[in-house]
DODRENLO-801328 format. One record per atom (N, C-alpha, C): x, y, z; atom name. Coordinates in steps of 0.1 Angstrom, whole numbers, m for minus. Layout:
<x: X, y: Y, z: Z, atome: CA> $
...
This chain:
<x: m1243, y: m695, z: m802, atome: N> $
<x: m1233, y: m685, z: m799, atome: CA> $
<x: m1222, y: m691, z: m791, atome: C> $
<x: m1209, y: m688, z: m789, atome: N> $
<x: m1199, y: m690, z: m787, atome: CA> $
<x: m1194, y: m686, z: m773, atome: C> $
<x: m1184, y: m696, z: m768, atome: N> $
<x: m1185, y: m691, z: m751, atome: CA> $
<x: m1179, y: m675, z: m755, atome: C> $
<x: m1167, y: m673, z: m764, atome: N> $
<x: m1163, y: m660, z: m760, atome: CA> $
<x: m1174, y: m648, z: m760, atome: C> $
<x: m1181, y: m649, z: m772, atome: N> $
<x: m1192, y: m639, z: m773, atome: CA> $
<x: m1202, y: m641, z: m762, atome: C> $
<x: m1204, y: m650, z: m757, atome: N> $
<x: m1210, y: m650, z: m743, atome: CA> $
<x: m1204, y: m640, z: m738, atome: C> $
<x: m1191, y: m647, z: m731, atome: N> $
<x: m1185, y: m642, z: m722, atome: CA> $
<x: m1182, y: m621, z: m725, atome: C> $
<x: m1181, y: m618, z: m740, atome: N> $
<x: m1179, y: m606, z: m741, atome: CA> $
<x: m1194, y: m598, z: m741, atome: C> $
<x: m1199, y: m602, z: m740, atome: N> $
<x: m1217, y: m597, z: m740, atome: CA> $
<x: m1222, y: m591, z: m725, atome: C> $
<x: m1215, y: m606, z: m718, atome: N> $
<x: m1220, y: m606, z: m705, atome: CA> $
<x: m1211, y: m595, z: m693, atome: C> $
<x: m1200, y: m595, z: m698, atome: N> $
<x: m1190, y: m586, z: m690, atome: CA> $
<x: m1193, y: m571, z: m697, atome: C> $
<x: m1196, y: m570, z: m711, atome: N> $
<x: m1200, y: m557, z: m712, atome: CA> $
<x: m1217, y: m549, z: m703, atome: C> $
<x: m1224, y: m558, z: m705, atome: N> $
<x: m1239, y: m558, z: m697, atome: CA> $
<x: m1235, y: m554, z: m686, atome: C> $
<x: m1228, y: m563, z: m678, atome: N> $
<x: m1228, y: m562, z: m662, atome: CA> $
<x: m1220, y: m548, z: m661, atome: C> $
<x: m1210, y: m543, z: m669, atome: N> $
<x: m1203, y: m536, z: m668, atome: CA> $
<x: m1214, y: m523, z: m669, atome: C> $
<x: m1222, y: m519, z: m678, atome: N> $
<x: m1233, y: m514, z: m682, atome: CA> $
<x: m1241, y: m512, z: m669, atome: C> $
<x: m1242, y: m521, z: m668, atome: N> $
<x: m1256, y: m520, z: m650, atome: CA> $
<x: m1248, y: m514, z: m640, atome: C> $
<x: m1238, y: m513, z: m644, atome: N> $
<x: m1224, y: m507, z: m629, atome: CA> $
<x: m1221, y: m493, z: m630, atome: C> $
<x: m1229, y: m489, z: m641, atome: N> $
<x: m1225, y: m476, z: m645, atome: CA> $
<x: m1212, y: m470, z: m651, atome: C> $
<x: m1205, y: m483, z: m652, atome: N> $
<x: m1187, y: m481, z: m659, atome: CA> $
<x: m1187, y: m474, z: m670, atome: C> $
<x: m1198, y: m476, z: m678, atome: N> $
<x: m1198, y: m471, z: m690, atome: CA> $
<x: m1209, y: m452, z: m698, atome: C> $
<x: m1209, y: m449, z: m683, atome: N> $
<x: m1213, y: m435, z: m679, atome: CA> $
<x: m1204, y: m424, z: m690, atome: C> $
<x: m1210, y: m418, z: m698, atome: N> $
<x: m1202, y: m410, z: m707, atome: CA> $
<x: m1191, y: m417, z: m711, atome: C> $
<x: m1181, y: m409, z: m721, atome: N> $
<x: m1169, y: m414, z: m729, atome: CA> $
<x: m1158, y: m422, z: m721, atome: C> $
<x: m1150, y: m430, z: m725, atome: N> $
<x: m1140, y: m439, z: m718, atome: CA> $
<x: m1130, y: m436, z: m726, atome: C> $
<x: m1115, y: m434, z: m722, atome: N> $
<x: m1101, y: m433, z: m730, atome: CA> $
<x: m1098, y: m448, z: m728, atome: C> $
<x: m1098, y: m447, z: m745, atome: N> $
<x: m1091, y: m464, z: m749, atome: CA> $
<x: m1077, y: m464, z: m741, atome: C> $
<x: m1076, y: m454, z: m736, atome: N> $
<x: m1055, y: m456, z: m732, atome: CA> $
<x: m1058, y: m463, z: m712, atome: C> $
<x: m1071, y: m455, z: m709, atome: N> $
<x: m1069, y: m461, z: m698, atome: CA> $
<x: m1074, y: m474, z: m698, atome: C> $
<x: m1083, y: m474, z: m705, atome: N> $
<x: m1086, y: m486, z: m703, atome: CA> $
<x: m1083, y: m498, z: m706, atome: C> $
<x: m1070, y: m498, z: m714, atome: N> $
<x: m1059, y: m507, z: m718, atome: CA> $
<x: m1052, y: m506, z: m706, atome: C> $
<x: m1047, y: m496, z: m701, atome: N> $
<x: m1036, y: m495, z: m686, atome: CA> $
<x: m1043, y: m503, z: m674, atome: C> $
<x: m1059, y: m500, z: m674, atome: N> $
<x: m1064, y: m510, z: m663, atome: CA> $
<x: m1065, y: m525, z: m665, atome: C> $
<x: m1066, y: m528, z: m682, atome: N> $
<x: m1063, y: m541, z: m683, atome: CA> $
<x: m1047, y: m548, z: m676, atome: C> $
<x: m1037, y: m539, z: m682, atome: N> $
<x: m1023, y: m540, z: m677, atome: CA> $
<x: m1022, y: m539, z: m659, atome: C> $
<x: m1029, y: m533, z: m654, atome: N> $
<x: m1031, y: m532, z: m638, atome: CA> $
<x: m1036, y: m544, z: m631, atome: C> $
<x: m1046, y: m550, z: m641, atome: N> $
<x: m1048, y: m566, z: m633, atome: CA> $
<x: m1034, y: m575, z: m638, atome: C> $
<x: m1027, y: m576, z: m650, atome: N> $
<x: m1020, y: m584, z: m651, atome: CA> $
<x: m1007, y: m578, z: m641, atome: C> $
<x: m1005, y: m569, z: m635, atome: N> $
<x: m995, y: m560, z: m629, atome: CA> $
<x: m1000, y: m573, z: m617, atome: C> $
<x: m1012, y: m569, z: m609, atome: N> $
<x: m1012, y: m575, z: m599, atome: CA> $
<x: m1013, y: m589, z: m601, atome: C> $
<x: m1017, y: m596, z: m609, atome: N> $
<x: m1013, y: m609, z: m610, atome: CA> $
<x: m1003, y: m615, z: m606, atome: C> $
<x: m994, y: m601, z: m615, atome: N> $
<x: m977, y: m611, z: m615, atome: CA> $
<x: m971, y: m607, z: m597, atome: C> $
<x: m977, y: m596, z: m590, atome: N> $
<x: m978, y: m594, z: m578, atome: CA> $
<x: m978, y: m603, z: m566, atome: C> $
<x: m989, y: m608, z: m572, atome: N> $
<x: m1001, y: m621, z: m566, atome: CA> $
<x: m986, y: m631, z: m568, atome: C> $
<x: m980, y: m636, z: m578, atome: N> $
<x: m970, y: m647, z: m578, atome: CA> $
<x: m957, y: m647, z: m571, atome: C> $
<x: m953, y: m630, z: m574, atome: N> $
<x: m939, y: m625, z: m563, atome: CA> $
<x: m945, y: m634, z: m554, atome: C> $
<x: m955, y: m628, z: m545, atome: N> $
<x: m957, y: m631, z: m526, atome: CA> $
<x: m960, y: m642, z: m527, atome: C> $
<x: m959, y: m654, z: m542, atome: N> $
<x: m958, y: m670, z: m535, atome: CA> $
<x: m979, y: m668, z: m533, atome: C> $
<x: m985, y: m667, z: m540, atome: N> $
<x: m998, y: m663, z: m537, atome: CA> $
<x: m1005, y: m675, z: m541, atome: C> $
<x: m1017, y: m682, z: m533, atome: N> $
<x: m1024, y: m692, z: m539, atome: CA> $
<x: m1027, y: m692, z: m558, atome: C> $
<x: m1025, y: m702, z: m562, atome: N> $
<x: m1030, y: m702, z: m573, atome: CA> $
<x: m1042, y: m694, z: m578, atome: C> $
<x: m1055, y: m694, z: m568, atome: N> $
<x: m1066, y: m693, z: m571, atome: CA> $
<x: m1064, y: m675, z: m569, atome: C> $
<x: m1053, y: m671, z: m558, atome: N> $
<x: m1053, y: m658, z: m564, atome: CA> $
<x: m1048, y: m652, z: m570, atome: C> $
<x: m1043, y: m657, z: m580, atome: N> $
<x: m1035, y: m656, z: m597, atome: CA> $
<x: m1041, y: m657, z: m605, atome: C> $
<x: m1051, y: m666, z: m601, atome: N> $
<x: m1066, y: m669, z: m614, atome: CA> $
<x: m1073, y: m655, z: m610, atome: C> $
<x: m1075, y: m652, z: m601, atome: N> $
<x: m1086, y: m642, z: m596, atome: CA> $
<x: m1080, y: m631, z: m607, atome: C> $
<x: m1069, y: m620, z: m602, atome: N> $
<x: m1066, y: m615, z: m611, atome: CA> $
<x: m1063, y: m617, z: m627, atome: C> $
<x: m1062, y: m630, z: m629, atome: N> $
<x: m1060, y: m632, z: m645, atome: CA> $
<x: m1076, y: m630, z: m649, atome: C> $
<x: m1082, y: m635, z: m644, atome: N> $
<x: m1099, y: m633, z: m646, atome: CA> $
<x: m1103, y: m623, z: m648, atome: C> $
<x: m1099, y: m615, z: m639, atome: N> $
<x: m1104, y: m594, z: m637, atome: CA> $
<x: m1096, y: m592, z: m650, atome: C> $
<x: m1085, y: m594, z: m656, atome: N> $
<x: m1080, y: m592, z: m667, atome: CA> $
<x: m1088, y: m593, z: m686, atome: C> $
<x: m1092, y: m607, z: m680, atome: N> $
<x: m1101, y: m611, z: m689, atome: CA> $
<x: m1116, y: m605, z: m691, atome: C> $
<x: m1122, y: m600, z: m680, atome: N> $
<x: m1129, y: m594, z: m677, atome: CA> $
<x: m1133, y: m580, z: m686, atome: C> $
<x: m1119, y: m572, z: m681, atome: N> $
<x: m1115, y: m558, z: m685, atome: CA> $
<x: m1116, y: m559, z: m699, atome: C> $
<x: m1110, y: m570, z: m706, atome: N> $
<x: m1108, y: m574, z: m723, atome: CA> $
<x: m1123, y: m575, z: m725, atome: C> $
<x: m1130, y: m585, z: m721, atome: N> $
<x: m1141, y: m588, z: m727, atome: CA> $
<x: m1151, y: m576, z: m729, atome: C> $
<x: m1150, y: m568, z: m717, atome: N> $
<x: m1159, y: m558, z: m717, atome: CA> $
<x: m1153, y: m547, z: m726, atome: C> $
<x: m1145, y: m541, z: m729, atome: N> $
<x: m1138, y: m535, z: m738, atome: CA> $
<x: m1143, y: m541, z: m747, atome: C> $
<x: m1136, y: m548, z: m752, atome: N> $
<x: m1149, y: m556, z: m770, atome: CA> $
<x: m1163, y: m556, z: m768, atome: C> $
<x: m1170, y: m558, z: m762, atome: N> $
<x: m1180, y: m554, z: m762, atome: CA> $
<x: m1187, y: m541, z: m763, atome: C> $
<x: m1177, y: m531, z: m758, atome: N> $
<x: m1180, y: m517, z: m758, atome: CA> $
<x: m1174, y: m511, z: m774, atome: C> $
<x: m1167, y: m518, z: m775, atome: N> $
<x: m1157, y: m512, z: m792, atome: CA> $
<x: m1163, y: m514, z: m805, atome: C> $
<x: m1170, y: m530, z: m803, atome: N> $
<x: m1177, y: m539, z: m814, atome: CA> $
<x: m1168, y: m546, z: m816, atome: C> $
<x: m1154, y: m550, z: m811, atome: N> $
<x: m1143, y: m561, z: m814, atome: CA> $
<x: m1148, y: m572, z: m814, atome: C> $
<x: m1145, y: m583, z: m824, atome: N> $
<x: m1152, y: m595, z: m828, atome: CA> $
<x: m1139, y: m599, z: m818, atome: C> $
<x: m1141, y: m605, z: m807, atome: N> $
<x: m1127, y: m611, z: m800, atome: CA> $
<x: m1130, y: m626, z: m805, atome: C> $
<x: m1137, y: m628, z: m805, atome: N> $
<x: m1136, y: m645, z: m808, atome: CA> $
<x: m1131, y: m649, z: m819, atome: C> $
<x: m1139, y: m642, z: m832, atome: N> $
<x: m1133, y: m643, z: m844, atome: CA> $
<x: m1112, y: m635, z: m845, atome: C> $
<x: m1107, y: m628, z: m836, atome: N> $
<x: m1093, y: m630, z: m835, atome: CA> $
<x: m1085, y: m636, z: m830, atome: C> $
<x: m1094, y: m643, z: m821, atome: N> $
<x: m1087, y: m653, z: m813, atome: CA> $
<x: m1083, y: m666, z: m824, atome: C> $
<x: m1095, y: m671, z: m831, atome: N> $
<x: m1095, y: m681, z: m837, atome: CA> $
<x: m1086, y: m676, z: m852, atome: C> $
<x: m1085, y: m665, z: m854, atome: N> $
<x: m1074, y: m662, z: m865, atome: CA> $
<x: m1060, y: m661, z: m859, atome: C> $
<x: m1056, y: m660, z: m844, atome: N> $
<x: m1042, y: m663, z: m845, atome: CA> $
<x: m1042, y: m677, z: m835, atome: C> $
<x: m1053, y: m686, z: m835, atome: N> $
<x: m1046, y: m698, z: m831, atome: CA> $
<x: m1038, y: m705, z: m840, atome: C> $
């Protein structure tokens, strides 16, 4: 298995044990929270912010995506590698 499919398995699970996924989710918010870590990322760079807390939030970002595909059934790995 493939790191992405790891990685989208694993963020949906943990997401799961958190109770995130308690009744129905709006695809709209859940895209806007994706857009809310990259919001604070580019935040994180205004204030001159360590690297590592630019990674932090690009991570929560990634996070948000992976678990979303996981919750949708999106093959993210197989799109990734169709638009490299």
């Amino acid at each position: 298995m493939s790191t992405v499919k790891k990685l989208v398995e694993e963020s949906h699970k943990i997401a799961r044990e958190k109770g995130w996924w308690q009744g129905e989710r709006n695809d709209a918010e859940l895209i806007a929270l994706m857009h809310s870590e990259l919001s604070e990322a580019l935040e994180a760079m205004r204030n001159h912010a360590k690297t590592e807390e630019v990674a932090e939030e690009l991570a929560d970002c990634c996070i948000r995506i992976f678990d979303y595909c996981g919750a949708r059934g999106i093959d993210l790995q197989d799109a990734i590698k169709k638009k490299i």
